[in-house]
KOLMARBA-370613 format. One record per residue (C-alpha): residue number from 1; residue in three letters; x, y, z. Coordinates in steps of 0.02 Angstrom, whole numbers, plus 32768, in hexadecimal, padded with zeros to 4 digits. Example, Ala and Ser with C-alpha at 12.3 -4.5 7.8 and 13.67 -1.06 7.14 Angstrom:
<sites>
SITE    nr   rest      X      Y      Z
SITE     1    ALA   8267   7F1F   8186
SITE     2    SER   82AC   7FCB   8165
</sites>
This chain:
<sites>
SITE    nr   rest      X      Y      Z
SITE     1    UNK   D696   1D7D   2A05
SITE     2    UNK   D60F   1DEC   29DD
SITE     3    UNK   D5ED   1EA4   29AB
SITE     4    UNK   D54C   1ECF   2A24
SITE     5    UNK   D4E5   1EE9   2996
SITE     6    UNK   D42E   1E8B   29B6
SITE     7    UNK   D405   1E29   291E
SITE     8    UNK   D361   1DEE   295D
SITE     9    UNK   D2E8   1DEF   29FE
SITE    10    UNK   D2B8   1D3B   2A3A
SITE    11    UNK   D249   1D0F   2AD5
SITE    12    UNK   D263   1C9C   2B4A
SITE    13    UNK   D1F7   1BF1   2B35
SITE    14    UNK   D232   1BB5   2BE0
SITE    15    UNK   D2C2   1BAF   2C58
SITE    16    UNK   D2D7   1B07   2CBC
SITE    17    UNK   D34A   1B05   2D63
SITE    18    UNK   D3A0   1A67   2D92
SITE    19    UNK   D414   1A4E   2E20
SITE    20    UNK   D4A7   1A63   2DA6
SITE    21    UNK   D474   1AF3   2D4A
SITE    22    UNK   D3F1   1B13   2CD3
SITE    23    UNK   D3AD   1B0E   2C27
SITE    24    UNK   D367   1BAB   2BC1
SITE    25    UNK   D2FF   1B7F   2B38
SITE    26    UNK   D2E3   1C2A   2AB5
SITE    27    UNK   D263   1C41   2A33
SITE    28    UNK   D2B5   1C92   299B
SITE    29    UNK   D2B2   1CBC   28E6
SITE    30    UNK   D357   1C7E   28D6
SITE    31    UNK   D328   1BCF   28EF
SITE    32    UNK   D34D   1B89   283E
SITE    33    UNK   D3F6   1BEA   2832
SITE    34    UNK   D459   1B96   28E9
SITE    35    UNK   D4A8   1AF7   28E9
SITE    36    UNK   D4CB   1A73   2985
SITE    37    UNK   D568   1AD4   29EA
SITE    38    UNK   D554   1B5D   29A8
SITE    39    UNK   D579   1BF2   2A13
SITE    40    UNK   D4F3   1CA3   2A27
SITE    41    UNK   D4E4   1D25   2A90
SITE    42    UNK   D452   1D2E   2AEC
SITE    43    UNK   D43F   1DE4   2B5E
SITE    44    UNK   D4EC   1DEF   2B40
SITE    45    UNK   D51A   1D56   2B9B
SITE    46    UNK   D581   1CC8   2B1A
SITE    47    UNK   D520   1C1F   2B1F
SITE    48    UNK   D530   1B6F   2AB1
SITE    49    UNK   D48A   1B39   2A52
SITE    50    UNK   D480   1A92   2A97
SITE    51    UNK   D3D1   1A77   2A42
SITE    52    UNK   D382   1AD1   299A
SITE    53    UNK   D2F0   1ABE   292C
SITE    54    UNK   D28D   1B36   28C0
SITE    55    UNK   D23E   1B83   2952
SITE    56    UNK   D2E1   1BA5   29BE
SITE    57    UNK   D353   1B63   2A0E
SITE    58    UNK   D39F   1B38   2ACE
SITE    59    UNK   D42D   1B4A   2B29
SITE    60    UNK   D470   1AEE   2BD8
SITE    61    UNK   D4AB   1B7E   2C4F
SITE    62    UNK   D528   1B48   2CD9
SITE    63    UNK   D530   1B6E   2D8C
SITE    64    UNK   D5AA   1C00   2D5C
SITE    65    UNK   D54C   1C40   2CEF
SITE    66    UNK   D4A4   1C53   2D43
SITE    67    UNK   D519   1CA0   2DDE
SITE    68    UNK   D55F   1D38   2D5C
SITE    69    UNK   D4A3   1D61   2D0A
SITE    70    UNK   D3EE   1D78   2D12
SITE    71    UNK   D3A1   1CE9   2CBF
SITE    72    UNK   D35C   1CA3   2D61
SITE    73    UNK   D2ED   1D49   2D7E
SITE    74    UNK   D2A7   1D58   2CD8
SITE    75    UNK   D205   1CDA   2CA4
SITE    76    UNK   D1C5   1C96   2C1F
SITE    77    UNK   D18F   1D0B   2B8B
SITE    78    UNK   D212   1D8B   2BC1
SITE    79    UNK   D269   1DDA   2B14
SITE    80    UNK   D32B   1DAF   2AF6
SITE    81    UNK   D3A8   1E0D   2A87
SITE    82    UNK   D3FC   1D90   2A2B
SITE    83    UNK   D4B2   1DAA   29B4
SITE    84    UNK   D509   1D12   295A
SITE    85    UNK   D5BE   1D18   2963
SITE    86    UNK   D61A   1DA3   28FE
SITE    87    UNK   D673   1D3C   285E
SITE    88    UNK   D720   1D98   2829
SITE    89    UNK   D6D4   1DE3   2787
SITE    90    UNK   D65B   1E39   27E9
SITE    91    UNK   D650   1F04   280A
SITE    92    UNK   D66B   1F19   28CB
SITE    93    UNK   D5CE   1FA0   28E6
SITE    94    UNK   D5BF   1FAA   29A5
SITE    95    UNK   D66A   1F72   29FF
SITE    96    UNK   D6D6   1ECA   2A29
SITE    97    UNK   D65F   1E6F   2AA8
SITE    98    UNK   D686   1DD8   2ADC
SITE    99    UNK   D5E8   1D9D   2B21
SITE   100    UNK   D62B   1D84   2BD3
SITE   101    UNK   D5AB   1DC9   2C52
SITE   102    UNK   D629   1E3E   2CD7
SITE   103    UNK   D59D   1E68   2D47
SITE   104    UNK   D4F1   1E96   2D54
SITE   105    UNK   D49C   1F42   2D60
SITE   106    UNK   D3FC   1F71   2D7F
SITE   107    UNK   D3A0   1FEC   2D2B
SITE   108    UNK   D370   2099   2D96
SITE   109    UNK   D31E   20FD   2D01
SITE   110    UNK   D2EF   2101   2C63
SITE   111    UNK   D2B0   21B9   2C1B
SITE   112    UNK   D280   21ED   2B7E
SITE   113    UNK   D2F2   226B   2B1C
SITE   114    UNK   D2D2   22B3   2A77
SITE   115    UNK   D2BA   2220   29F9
SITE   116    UNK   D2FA   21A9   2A6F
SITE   117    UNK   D317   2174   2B27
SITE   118    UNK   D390   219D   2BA3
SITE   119    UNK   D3B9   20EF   2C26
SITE   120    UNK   D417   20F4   2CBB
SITE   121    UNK   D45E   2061   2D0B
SITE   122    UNK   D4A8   2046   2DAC
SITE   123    UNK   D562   1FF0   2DA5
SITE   124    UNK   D5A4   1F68   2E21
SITE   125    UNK   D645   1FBB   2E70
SITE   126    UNK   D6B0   1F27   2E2C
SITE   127    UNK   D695   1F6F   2D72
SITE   128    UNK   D69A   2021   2D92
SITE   129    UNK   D72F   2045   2D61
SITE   130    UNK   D733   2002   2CCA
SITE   131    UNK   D694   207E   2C86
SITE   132    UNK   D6C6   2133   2C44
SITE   133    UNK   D66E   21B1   2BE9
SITE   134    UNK   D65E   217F   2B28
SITE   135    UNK   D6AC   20E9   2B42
SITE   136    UNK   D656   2041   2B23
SITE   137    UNK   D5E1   1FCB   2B96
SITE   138    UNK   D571   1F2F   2B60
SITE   139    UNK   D4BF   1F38   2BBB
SITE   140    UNK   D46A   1E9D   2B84
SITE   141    UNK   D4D8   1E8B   2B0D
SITE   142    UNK   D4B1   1F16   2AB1
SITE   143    UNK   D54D   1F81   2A8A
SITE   144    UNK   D53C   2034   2ACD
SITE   145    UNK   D59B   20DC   2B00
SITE   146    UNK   D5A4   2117   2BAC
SITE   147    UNK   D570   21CE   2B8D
SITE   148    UNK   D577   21FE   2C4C
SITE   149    UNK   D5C3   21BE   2CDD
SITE   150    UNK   D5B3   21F2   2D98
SITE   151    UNK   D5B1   21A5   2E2D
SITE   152    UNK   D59C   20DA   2DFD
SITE   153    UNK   D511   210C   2D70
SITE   154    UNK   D52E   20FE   2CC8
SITE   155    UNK   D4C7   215F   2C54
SITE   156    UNK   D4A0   212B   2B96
SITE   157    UNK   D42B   2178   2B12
SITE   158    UNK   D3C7   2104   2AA3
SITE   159    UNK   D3A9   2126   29E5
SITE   160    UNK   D2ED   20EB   29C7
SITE   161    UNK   D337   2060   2947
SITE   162    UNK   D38E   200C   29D5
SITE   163    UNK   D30F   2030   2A5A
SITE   164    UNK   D289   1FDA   29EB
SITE   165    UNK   D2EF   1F47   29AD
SITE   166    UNK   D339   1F03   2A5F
SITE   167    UNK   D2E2   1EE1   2AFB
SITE   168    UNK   D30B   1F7F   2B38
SITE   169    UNK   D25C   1FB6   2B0C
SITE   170    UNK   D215   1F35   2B95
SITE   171    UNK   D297   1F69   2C19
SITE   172    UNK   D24C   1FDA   2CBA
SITE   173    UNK   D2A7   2026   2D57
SITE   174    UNK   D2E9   1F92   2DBE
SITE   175    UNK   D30D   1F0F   2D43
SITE   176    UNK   D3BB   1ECD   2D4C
SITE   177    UNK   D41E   1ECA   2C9B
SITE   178    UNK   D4AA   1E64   2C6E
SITE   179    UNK   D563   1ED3   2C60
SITE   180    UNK   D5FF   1EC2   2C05
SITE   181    UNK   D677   1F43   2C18
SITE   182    UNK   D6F9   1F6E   2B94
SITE   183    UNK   D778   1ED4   2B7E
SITE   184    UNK   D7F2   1F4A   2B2C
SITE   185    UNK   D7EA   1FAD   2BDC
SITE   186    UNK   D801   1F13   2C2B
SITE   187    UNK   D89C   1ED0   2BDB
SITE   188    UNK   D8E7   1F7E   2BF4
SITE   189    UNK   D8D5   1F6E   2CBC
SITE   190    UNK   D915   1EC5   2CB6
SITE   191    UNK   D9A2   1EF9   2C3D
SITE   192    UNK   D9D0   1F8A   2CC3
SITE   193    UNK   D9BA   1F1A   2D56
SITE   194    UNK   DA45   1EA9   2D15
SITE   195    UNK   DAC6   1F45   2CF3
SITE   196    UNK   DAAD   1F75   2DB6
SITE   197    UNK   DAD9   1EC6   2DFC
</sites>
C-alpha cells in the first residue's frame, strides 16, 4: 500500500524484453536503503526489487504487467517517480493507493496556471466512472485531485513542489500515464453490485 507521495525521481538504466516478460533496471538514490523482495512503486505501478546495489536496483515485470502499463514505450534515461511502501506509523499525505495500474491515459495538455500547471488527461471508458470532481486519482503514481471533469478528461492543478519533484515536469501532450482510480470507489461498486444480485 502506498500514499502517492513521490519520495524520489529515478531514471531508467535499461529495460530488457524477453519472451516472458521483462526486466526494468532503475537508477536511484535509494539504492543503499531496499533490500532483495522488497516491494516499490515505480510510476505508480507495485513491483518486487529482484536486484539492488548502491546505484539502484531492478525489478522482473511479467507479461501482465507490461499488458496494464507503459514501460515498453518509455527508453532508457526516461525519469521515474518512485514511493516505498507506506509502514503503519506513517502519516497518509496523498490517499490509499495501492499501486495497481487500472488503465492508462494519455496526456492532452498541460498549461500553465498561476504558480503552477493545469494537466488534462484523457480517461479509458472502463475507469470513468470511477473519477469525480475532488475525488482522488493516481497518475504515475502520484496522488492527485480531480478538480474538473467533463466528457472522459480529467483535469488536475499542480503545486510547483510536486510539479518539480515528479516526472511530471518531463511529461508533454501525448504521453500515456499510468492510472489508479480510487479503491475506496471501487469497493463501494462492488459492495452495491452484490446487494442487487
Amino acid at each position: 500500500m502506498y500514499t502517492g507521495i513521490v519520495t524520489d525521481l529515478g531514471r531508467v538504466a535499461s529495460f530488457v524484453s524477453h519472451p516472458g516478460g521483462a526486466r526494468l533496471v532503475v537508477e536511484t538514490s535509494l539504492g543503499p536503503e531496499l533490500a532483495l523482495g522488497e516491494s516499490i512503486a515505480v510510476n505508480g505501478c507495485c513491483l518486487t526489487v529482484t536486484s539492488c546495489d548502491d546505484q539502484g536496483f531492478a525489478a522482473d515485470l511479467s507479461l501482465e504487467t507490461l499488458s496494464r502499463t507503459a514501460f515498453a514505450q518509455r527508453g532508457q534515461g526516461q525519469q521515474v517517480n518512485l514511493e516505498r511502501p507506506l509502514r503503519l506509523e506513517d502519516r497518509l499525505g496523498g490517499h490509499l493507493v495501492q499501486g495497481h495500474v487500472d488503465g492508462l491515459g494519455t496526456l492532452s495538455a498541460i498549461e500553465p496556471e498561476g504558480d503552477g500547471h493545469r494537466l488534462v488527461f484523457d480517461v479509458p471508458a472502463a475507469l470513468r466512472r470511477y473519477v469525480v470532481v475532488k475525488g482522488s486519482i493516481a497518475v504515475d503514481g502520484i496522488s492527485l485531485t480531480v478538480a474538473d471533469y467533463h466528457k472522459g478528461q480529467a483535469e488536475v492543478a499542480v503545486i510547483p513542489h510536486t510539479f518539480a519533484h515528479t516526472n511530471l515536469a518531463q511529461r508533454a501532450p501525448g504521453d500515456l500515464v499510468h492510472l489508479e482510480v480510487d479503491v475506496v470507489a471501487r469497493y463501494v461498486e462492488a459492495l452495491h453490485r452484490a446487494e442487487e444480485a
